[in-house]
C-alpha positions in Angstrom: 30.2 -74.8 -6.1 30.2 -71.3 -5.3 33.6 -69.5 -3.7 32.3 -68.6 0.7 33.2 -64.9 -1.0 31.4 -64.8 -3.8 28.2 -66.8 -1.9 28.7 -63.6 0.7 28.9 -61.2 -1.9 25.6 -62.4 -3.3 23.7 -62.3 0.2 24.7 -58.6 0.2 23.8 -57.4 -2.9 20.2 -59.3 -2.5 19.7 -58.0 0.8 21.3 -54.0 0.1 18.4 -51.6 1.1 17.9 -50.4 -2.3 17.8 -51.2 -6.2 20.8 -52.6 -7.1 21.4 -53.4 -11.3 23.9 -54.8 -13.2 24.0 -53.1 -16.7 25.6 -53.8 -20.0 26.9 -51.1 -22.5 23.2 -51.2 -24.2 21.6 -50.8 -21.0 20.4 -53.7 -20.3 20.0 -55.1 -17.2 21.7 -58.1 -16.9 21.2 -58.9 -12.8 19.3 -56.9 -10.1 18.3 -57.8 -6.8 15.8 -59.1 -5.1 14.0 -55.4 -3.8 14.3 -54.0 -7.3 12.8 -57.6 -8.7 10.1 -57.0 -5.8 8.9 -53.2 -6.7 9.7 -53.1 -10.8 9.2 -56.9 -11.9 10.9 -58.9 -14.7 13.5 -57.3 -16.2 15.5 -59.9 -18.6 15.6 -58.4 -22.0 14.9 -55.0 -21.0 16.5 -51.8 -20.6 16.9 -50.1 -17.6 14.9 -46.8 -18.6 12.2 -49.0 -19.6 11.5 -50.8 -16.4 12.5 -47.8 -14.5 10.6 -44.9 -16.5 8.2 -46.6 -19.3 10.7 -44.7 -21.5 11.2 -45.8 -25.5 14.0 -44.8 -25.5 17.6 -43.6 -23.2 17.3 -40.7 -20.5 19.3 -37.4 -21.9 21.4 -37.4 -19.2 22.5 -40.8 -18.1 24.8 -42.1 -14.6 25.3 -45.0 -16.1 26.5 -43.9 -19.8 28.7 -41.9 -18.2 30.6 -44.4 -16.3 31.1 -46.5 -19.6 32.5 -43.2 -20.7 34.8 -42.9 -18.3 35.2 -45.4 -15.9 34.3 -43.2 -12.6 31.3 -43.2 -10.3 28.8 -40.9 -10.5 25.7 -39.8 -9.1 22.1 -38.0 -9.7 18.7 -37.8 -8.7 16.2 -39.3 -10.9 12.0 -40.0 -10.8 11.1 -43.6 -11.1 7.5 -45.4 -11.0 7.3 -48.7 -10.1 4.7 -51.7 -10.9 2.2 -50.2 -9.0 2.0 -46.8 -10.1 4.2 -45.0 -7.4 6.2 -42.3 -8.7 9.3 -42.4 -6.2 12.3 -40.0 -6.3 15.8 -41.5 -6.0 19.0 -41.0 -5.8 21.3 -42.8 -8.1 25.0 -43.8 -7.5 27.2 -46.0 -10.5 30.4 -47.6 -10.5 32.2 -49.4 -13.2 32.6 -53.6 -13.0 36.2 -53.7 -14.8 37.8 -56.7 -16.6 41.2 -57.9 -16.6 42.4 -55.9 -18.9 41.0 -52.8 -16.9 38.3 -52.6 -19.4 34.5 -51.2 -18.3 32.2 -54.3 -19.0 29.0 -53.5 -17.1 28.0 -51.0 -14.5 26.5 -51.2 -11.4 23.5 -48.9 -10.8 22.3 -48.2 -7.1 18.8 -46.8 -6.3 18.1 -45.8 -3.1 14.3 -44.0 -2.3 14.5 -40.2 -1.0 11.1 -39.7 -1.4 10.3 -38.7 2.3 13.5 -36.6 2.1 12.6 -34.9 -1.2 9.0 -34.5 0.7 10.7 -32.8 3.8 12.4 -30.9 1.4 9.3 -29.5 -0.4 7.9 -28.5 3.1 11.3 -26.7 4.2 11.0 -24.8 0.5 7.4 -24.1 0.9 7.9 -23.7 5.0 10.8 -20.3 4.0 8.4 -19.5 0.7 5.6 -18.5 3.6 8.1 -17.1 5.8 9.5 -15.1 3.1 5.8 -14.0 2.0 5.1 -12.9 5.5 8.2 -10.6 5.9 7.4 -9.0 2.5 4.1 -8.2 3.0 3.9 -8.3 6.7 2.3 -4.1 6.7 5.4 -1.9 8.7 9.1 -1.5 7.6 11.1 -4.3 8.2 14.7 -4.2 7.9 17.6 -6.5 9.7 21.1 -5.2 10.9 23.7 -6.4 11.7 26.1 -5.2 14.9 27.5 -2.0 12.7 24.3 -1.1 12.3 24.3 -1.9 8.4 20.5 -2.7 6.5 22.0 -6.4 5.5 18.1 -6.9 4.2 14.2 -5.2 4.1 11.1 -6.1 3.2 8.9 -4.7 0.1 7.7 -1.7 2.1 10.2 -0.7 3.5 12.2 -0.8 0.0 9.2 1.2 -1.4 9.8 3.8 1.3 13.4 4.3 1.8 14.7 2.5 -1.6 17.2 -0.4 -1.1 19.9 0.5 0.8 21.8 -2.8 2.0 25.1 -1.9 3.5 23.9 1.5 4.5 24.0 2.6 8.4 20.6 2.2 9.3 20.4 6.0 10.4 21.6 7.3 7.6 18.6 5.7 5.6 15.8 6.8 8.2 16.8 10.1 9.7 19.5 10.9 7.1 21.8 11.5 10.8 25.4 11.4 10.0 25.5 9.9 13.8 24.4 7.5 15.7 20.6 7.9 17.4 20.6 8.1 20.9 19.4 5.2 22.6 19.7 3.0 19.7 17.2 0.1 20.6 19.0 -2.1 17.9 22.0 -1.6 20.2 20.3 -2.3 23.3 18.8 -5.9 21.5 22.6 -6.6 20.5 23.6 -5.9 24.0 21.1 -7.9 26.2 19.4 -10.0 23.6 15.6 -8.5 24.6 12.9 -6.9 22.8 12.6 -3.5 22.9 10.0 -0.4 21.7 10.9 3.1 21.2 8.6 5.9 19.2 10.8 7.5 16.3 10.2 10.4 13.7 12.1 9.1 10.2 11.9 10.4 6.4 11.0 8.5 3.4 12.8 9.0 0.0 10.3 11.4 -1.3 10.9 13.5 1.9 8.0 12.3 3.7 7.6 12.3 7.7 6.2 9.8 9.7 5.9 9.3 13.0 6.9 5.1 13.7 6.6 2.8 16.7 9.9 0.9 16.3 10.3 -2.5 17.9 13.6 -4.7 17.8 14.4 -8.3 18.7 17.4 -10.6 18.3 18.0 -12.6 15.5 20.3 -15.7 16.9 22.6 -18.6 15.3 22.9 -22.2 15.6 24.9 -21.7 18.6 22.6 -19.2 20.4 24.5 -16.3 19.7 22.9 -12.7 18.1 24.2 -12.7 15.0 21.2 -9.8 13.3 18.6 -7.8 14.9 15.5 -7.3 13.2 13.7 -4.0 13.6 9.9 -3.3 12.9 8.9 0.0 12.4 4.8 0.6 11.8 3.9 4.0 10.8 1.5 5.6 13.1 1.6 9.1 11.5 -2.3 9.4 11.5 -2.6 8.2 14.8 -0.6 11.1 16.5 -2.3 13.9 13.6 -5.5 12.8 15.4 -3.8 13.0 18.9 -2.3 16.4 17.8 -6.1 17.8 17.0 -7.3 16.3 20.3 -4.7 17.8 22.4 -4.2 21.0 20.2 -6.8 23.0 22.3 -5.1 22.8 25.4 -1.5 22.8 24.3 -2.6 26.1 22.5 -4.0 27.7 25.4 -1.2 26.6 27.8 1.9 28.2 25.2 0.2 31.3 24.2 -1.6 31.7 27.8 1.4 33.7 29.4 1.5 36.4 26.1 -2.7 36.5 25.9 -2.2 37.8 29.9 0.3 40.3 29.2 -1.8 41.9 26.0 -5.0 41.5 28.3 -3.3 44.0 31.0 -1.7 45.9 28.2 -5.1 46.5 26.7 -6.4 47.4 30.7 -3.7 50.5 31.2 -4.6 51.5 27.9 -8.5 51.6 28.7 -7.5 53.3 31.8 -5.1 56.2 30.2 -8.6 56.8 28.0 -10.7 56.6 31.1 -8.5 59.0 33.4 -7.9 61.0 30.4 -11.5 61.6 29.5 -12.4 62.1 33.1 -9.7 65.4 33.2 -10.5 66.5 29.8 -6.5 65.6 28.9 -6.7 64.7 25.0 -2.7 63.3 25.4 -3.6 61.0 28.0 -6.4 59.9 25.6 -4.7 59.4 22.8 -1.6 57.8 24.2 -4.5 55.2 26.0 -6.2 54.4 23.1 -2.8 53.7 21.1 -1.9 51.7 23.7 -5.3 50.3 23.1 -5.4 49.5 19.4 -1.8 48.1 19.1 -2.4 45.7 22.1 -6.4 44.9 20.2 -4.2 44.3 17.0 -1.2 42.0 19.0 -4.4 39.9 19.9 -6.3 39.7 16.8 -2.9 38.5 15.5 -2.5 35.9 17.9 -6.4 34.5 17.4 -5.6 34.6 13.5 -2.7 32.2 14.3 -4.9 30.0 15.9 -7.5 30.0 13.6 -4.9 29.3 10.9 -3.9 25.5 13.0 -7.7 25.1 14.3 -9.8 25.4 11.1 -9.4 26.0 7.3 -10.3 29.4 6.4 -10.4 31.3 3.2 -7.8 34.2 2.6 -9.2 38.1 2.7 -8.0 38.4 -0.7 -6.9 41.6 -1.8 -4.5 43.8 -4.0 -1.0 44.0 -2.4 2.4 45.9 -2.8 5.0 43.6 -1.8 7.5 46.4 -1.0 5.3 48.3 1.4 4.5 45.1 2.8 8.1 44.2 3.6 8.7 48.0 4.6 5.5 47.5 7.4 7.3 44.2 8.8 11.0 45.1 8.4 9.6 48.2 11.1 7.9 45.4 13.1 11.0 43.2 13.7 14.0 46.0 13.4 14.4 47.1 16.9 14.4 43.4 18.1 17.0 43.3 15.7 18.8 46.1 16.7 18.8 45.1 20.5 20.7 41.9 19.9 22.8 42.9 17.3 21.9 41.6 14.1 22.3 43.6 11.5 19.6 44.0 8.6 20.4 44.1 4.7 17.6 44.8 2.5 17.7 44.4 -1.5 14.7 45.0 -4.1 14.5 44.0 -7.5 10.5 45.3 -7.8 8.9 47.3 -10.3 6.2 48.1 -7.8 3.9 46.0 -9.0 0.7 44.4 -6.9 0.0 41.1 -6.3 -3.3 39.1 -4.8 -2.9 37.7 -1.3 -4.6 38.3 2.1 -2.2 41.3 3.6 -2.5 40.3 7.0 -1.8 36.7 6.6 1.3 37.1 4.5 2.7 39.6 6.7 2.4 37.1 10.0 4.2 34.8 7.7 7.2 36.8 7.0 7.3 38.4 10.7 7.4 34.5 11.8 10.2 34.0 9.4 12.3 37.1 10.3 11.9 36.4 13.7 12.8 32.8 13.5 16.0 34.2 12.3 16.5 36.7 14.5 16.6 34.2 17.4 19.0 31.5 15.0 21.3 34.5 15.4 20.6 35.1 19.3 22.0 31.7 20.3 24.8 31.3 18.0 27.5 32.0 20.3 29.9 31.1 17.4 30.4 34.1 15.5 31.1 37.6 16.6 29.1 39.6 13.4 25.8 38.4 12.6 23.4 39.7 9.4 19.9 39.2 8.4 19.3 39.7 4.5 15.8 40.1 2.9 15.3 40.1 -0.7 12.2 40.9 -2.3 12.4 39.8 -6.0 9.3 40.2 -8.3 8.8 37.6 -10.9 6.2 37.7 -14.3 4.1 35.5 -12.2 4.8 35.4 -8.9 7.2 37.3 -6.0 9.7 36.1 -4.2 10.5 36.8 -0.4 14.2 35.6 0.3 14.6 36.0 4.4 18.6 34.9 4.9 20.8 34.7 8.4 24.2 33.9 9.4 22.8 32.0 12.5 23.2 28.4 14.5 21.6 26.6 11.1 19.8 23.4 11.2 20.9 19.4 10.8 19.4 17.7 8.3 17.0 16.4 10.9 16.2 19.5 12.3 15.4 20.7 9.0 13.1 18.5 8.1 10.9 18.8 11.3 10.8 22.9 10.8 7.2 23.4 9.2 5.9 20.5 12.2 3.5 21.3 13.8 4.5 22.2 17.5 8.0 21.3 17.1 10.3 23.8 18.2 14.2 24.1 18.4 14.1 26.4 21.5 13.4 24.5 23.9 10.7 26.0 26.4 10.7 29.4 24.4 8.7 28.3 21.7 5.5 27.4 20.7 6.5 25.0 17.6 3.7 27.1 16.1 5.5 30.4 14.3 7.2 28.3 11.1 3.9 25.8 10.8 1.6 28.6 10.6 4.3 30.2 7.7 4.2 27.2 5.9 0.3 26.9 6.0 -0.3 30.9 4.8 2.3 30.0 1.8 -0.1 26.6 1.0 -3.0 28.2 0.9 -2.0 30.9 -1.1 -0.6 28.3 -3.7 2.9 29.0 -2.7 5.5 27.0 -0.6 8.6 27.6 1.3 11.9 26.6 0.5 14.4 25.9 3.9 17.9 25.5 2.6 20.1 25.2 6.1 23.6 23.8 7.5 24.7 23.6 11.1 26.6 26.2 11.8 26.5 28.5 8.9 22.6 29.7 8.5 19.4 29.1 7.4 18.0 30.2 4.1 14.0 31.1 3.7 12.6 31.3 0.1 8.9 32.2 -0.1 7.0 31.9 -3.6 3.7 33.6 -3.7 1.8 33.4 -7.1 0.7 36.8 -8.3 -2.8 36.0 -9.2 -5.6 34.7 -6.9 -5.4 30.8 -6.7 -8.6 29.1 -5.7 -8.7 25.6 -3.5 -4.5 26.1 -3.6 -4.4 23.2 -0.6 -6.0 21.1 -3.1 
């Protein structure tokens, strides 16, 4: 007769909720319960890895080996198929049946189904696989931050666009700002946990501009706190070119309106000096009208040309041209403006008076656009007491080389990288935002470029490369 005990112990292990073995050092099962005879059938005279796998021979890694090895319990996950063809995954815990001596005998092997666990699993896995897809592929810039503002990670676009940067201030990598922006919508989301939009201008790693609709919302923990903000920027730098065009017309009109009014009388006392002058036979009134006449006709055609140069492609008046007479003509332009504020002009040639190919009266708006550009850098740096403008006019075996230099406010990196934008201006109400766009589109089309070296502060540095020989389709 069986001890109460050992008749209790032998309800439980029939009854456990799982496969339970009894195994001998040849693997053998020597005793299993009544679920594993149920799903895996006769065992006696067989090895567990046969009735559990349909395996000739001992799994590489085994629980159960290992507890005959050395005496502890131990544990791993493991595909079984049972008698009717059901592959199930399990999870397998052994422990060590010990003699008196303290000997291993025979191991106990329990194998409990986490099949719909391994299943959830899967889904989770596959569930953050298609998560993960979407936030690399999803079409804007995508980065997360945390509450210093650092990248912690970024989709494939935006790594494509601004390289990986994690750990960087997040301004740093899209404006290159050594502060702050201000508002920081990211801040905002951190502050009141809501979504919010803002329109930003930022810079890719090759330098390129793009205009961005930036959204932000908060990215919370287990406990409902904001741990990350995630911030969605989607480039709609197309979107405002086409705006620009659309609104060009008018915004032209309205900033050049006031100077077109002033040229228009201009041109009216000099038609009347002619008039008056011809009436009384007076030759100096004459003259002095139609002077006043043809400078205020040539102000105008100037200002049209400008125009024409945003509105519509057009083709250079090609023609031979001496860079030093050309500088001479727009030095005497822009000196007395010069002069009446108090910048002093250096000039420096390095020219063998040679010619070069260019349309005269294009490349002379450009450099009056520059020189004046600097002039006014100058006019409201109330920093220094001296201020200089240098020009240098260096001629090259294939090209020349217009270096327009100042000592003025300078620009931040920022600044500096809007400069050639269309419309954008750094003084305020009195400019146009057209003067350094135009420059940069007479050096493009004549194959050459500007280069704007600048620091806050110190100055801004111009450096115009002109080729010296005619260059067809140069946009292209």
């Amino acid at each position: 007769m069986k001890h109460p005990r050992r008749r209790y112990s032998d309800k439980i292990f029939e009854a456990m909720p799982a496969w339970l073995t009894v195994q001998d050092r040849g693997f053998n099962i020597i005793e299993a319960n009544e679920p594993f005879r149920r799903d895996f059938g006769d065992y006696e005279g067989r090895c567990c890895y046969q009735v559990y796998k349909g395996r000739s021979e001992k799994c590489e890694v085994c629980p159960v080996e290992r507890t005959f090895h050395d005496g502890q319990r131990h544990c791993s996950e493991e595909t079984v198929t049972t008698l009717d063809g059901r592959q199930i995954s399990v999870i397998v815990y052994t422990a060590p049946i010990l003699n008196d001596e303290g000997q291993v005998t025979e191991v106990v092997e329990m194998s409990t189904d986490i099949t719909e666990i391994k299943s959830l699993q899967k889904q989770l896995k596959d569930s953050r696989q298609r998560y993960q897809q979407l936030f690399e592929e999803v079409p804007c810039f995508v980065s997360i931050q945390d509450k210093d503002l650092r990248i912690v990670e970024a989709n494939r676009l935006f790594r494509e666009a601004f390289g990986t940067h994690f750990g960087s201030k997040c301004y740093k990598v899209y404006k290159h700002r050594e502060e702050e922006c201000y508002p920081c919508i990211v801040r905002q989301t951190f502050k009141d946990g809501e979504t919010h939009h803002h329109e930003e201008v930022v810079t890719s790693k090759d330098n390129k501009r793009m205009n961005v609709i930036v959204s932000t919302m908060p990215l919370r923990n287990s406990n409902g706190e904001i741990e990350n903000v995630i911030e969605m920027s989607t480039d709609i730098t197309q979107i405002r070119q086409l705006q620009s065009k659309l609104e060009s017309t008018g915004l032209l009109i309205s900033s050049i309106s006031h100077g077109l009014k002033g040229l228009l009388n201009g041109l009216d006392g000099g038609f009347y000096l002619v008039n008056s002058g011809l009436k009384k036979d007076n030759q100096d009134r004459v003259k002095q009208g139609w002077e006043i006449a043809q400078r205020n006709v040539e102000r105008i055609r100037s200002m049209v040309l400008d125009i024409l140069y945003y509105a519509k492609d057009r083709e250079p008046d090609w023609m031979p041209v001496s860079p030093g007479e050309l500088l001479d003509e727009v030095l005497g332009v822009i000196e007395s403006k010069a002069q009446l504020i108090g910048v002093e002009i250096k000039k420096k040639l390095n020219t063998d008076s040679g010619m070069f190919e260019a349309d005269y009266k294009a490349i002379r708006s450009l450099l009056v656009n520059l020189l004046e550009n600097s002039i006014d850098a100058c006019r409201v740096d109330n920093e220094k007491e001296k201020h200089t403008l240098k020009i240098e006019l260096n001629e090259r075996p294939d090209h020349v080389e217009f270096i327009v230099e100042d000592n003025g406010i300078g620009m931040d990196r920022e600044t500096k990288e809007k400069a050639f934008s269309l419309f954008f201006s750094s003084k305020g109400t009195e400019g146009t935002g057209l003067g350094l766009f135009i420059s940069n589109k007479i050096a493009q089309e004549h194959g050459g470029m500007i280069h704007l070296d600048s620091e806050i502060n110190k100055g801004s540095r111009f450096r115009v490369t002109l080729p010296k020989k005619r260059v067809t389709n140069a946009k292209d």
